[in-house]
Chimera marker file (.cmm) of the C-alpha trace (Angstrom):
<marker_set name="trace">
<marker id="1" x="199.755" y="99.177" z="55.963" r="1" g="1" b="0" radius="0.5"/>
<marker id="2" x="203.136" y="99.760" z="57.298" r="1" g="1" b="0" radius="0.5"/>
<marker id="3" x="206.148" y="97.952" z="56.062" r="1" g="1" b="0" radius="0.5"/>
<marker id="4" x="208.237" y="95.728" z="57.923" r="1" g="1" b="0" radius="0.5"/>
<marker id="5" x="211.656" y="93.889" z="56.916" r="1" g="1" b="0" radius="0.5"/>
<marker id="6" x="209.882" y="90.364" z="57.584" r="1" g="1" b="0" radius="0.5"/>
<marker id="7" x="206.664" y="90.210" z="55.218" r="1" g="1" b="0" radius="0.5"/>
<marker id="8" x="205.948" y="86.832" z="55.415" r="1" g="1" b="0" radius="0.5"/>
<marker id="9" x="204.225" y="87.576" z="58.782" r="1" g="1" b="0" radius="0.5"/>
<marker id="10" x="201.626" y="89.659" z="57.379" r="1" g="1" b="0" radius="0.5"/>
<marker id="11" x="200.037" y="86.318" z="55.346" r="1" g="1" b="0" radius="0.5"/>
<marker id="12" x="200.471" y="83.835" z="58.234" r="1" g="1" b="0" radius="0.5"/>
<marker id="13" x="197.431" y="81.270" z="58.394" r="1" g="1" b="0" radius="0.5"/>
<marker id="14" x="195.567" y="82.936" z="60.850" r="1" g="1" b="0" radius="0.5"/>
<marker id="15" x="192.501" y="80.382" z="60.581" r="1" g="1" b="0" radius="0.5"/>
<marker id="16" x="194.486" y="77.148" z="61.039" r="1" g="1" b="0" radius="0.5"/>
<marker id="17" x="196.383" y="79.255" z="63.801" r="1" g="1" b="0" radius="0.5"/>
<marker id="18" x="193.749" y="80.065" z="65.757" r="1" g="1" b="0" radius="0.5"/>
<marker id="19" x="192.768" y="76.156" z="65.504" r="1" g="1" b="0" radius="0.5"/>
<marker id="20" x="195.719" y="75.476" z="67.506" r="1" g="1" b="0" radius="0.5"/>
<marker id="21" x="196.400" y="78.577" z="69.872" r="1" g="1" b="0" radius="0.5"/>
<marker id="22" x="194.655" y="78.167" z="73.850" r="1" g="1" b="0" radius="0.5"/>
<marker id="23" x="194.213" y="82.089" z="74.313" r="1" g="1" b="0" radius="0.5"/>
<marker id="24" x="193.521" y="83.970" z="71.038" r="1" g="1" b="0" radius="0.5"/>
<marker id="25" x="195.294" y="86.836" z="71.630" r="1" g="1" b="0" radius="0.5"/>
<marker id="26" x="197.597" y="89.091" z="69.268" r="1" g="1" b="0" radius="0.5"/>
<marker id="27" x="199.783" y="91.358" z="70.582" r="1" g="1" b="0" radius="0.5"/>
<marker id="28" x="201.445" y="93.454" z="67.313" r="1" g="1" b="0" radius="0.5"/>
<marker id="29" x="203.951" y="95.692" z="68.451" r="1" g="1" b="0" radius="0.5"/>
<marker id="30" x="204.346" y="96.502" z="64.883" r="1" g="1" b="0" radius="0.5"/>
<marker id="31" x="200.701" y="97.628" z="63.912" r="1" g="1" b="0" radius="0.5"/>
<marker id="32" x="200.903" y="95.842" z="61.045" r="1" g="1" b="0" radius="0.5"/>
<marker id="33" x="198.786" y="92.960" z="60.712" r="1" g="1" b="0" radius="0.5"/>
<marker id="34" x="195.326" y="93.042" z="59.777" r="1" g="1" b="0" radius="0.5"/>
<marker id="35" x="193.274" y="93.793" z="62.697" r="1" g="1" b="0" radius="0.5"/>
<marker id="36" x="189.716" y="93.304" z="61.467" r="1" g="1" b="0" radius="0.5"/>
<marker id="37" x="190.542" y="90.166" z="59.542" r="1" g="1" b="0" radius="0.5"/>
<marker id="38" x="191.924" y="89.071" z="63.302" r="1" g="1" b="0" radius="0.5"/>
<marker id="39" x="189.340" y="90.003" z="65.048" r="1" g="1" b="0" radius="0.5"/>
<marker id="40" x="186.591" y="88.216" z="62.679" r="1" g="1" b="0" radius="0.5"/>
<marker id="41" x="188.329" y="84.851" z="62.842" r="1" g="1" b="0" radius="0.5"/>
<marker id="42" x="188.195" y="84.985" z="66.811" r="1" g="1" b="0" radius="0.5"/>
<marker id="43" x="191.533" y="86.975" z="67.805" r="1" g="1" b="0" radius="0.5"/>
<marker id="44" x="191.646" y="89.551" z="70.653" r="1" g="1" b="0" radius="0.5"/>
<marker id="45" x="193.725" y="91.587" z="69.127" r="1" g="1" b="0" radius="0.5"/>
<marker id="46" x="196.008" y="94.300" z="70.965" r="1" g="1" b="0" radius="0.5"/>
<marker id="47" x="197.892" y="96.932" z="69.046" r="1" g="1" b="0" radius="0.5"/>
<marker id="48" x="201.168" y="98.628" z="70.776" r="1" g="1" b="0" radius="0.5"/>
<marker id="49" x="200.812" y="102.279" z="71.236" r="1" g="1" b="0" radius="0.5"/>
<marker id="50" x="196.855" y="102.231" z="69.693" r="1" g="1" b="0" radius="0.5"/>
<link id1="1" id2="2" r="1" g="1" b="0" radius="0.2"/>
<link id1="2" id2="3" r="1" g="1" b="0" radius="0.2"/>
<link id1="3" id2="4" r="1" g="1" b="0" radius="0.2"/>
<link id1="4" id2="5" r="1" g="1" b="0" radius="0.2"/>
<link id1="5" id2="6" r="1" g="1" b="0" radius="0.2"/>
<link id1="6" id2="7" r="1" g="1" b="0" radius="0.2"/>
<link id1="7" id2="8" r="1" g="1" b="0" radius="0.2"/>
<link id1="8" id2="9" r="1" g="1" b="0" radius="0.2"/>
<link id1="9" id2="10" r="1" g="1" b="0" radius="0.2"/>
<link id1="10" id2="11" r="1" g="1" b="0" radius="0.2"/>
<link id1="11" id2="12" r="1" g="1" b="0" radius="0.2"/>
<link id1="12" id2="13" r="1" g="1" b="0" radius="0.2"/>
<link id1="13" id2="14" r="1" g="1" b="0" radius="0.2"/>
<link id1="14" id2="15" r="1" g="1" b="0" radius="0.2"/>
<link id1="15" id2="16" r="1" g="1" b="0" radius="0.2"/>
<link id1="16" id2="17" r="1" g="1" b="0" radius="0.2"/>
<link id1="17" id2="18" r="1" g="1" b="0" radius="0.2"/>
<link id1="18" id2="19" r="1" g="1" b="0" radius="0.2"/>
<link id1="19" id2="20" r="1" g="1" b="0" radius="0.2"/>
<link id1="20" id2="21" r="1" g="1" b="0" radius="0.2"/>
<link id1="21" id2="22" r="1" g="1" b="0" radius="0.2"/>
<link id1="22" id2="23" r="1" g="1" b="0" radius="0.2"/>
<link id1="23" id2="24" r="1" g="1" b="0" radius="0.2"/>
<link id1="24" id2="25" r="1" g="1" b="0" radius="0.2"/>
<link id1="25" id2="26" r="1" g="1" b="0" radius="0.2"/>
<link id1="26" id2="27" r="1" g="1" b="0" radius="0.2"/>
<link id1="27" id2="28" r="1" g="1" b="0" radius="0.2"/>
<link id1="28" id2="29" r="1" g="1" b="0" radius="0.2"/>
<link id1="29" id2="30" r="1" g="1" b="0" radius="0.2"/>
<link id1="30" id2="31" r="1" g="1" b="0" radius="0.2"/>
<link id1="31" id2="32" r="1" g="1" b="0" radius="0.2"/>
<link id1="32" id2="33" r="1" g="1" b="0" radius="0.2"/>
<link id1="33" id2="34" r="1" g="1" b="0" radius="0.2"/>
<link id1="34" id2="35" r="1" g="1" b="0" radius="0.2"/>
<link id1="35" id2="36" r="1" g="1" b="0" radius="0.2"/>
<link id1="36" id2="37" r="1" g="1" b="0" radius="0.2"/>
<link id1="37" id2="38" r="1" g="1" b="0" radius="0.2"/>
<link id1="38" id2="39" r="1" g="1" b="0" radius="0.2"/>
<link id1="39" id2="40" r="1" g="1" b="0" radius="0.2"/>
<link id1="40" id2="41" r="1" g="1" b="0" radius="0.2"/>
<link id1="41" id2="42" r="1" g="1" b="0" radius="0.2"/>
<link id1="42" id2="43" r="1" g="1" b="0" radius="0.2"/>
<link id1="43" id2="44" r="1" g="1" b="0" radius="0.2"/>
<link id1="44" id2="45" r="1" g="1" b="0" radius="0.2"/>
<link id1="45" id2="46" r="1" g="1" b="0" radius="0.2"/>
<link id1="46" id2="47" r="1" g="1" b="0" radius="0.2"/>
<link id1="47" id2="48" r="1" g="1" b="0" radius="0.2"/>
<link id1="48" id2="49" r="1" g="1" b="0" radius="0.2"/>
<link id1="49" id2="50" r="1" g="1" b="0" radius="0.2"/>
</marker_set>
């Protein structure tokens, strides 16, 4: 996984997120958070440059 200067993103509640969120849709112009995990809770999930 790639590093980035603000880790606290990469352990965000993603779950209680989704909960409140109208389109589920991730767009991670970093390529850095966990895409499968994402994409199993419900996320549409859209990596920059992938």
């Amino acid at each position: 996984m790639a590093s980035t200067e603000w880790p606290r993103y990469r352990d965000l509640a993603w779950a209680e997120i989704k909960g409140r969120v109208r389109e589920p849709l991730i767009l991670d112009g970093r390529n850095f958070l966990p895409q499968a995990k994402l994409a199993s809770l419900g996320f549409r999930y859209l990596g920059v440059g992938r």
